[in-house]
C-alpha positions, 0 to 999 in steps of 0.5 A: 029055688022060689026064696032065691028068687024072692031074695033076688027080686026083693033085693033088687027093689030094695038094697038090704044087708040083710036081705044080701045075706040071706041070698048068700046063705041060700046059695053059697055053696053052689056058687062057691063050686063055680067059682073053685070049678073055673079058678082051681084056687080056694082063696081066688075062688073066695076072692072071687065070690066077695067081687061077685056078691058085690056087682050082685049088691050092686047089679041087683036091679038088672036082674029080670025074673023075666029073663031067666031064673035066679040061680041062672043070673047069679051063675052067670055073675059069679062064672063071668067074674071069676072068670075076668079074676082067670084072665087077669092071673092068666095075663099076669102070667103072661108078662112073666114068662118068655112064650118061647120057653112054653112048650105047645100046649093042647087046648084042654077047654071044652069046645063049643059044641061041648058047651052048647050040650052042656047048656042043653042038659041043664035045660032039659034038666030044669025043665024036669025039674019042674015037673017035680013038687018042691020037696022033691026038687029041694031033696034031690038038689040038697042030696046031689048037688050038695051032698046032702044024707037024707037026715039032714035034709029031714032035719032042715025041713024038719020032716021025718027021715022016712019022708024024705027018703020016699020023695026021693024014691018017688021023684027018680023015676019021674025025673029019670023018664023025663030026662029019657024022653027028652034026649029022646026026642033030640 
């Protein structure tokens, strides 16, 4: 998460295709799981991404270490542009079709509430992540939220498979207590 703002920051001081590039590299599939999770598309989703890391090549300059961490800014750019591409295809759709030909539809979306708990659990969760040591967050990061065996994520940091796997086993309990008292204390 640190070289992602490192990238961030530098590319913002500096507009560098390389520096760009690398920054893509190190957060494509995360960012990518956004932009699929809101437009159900692939190829909007990558049309998506592309418009996004544009505004980021762009928009580099307005990012603010201060304000929020890396990941959260280029979240937002990428969730905010995917979905202005939804309400365009949405609106599309609309000049296509008759309203009295749609039957009532129950509004699927997550509520407000469900939001505001869903921004909640990821702060609790960054904050327990912190408690953590880099290793342990980068292994558990790779392994649940990219799906990542244990052998690959030994063979990225170049440690052995038995390391890896005792970080893991070291930092869930951790981040599980963490986790436990903090919804405690909600």
């Amino acid at each position: 998460m640190q070289d992602i703002q490192l990238l961030l920051i530098s590319l913002s001081k500096k507009q560098d295709a390389q520096l760009l590039k690398a920054l893509y590299i190190a957060t494509q599939v995360r960012l990518f799981s956004v932009c699929l999770r809101i437009l159900k598309d692939q190829q909007q989703a990558e049309d998506a991404m592309q418009e996004s890391f544009l505004k980021i090549w762009y928009k580099a300059n307005d990012y603010d270490p201060n304000k929020s961490q890396a990941m959260t800014w280029l979240s937002r750019v990428v969730r905010n542009q995917a979905i202005d591409l939804l309400r365009r295809r949405n609106k599309l759709v609309e000049t296509q079709v008759d309203v009295n030909d749609v039957p009532e539809m129950i509004d699927a979306s997550p509520s407000q509430i469900s939001q505001l708990e869903a921004v909640e659990a990821n702060a609790k969760l960054q904050f327990c992540l912190a408690t953590l040591k880099k290793e342990q967050v980068h292994c558990i990061m790779a392994s649940y939220f990219q799906g990542q065996t244990a052998k690959q994520i030994a063979s990225h940091l170049q440690r052995p498979v038995s390391t890896v796997k005792s970080w893991m086993a070291r930092s869930m309990p951790i981040l599980r207590k963490c986790l436990e008292n903090s919804y405690e204390g909600s």
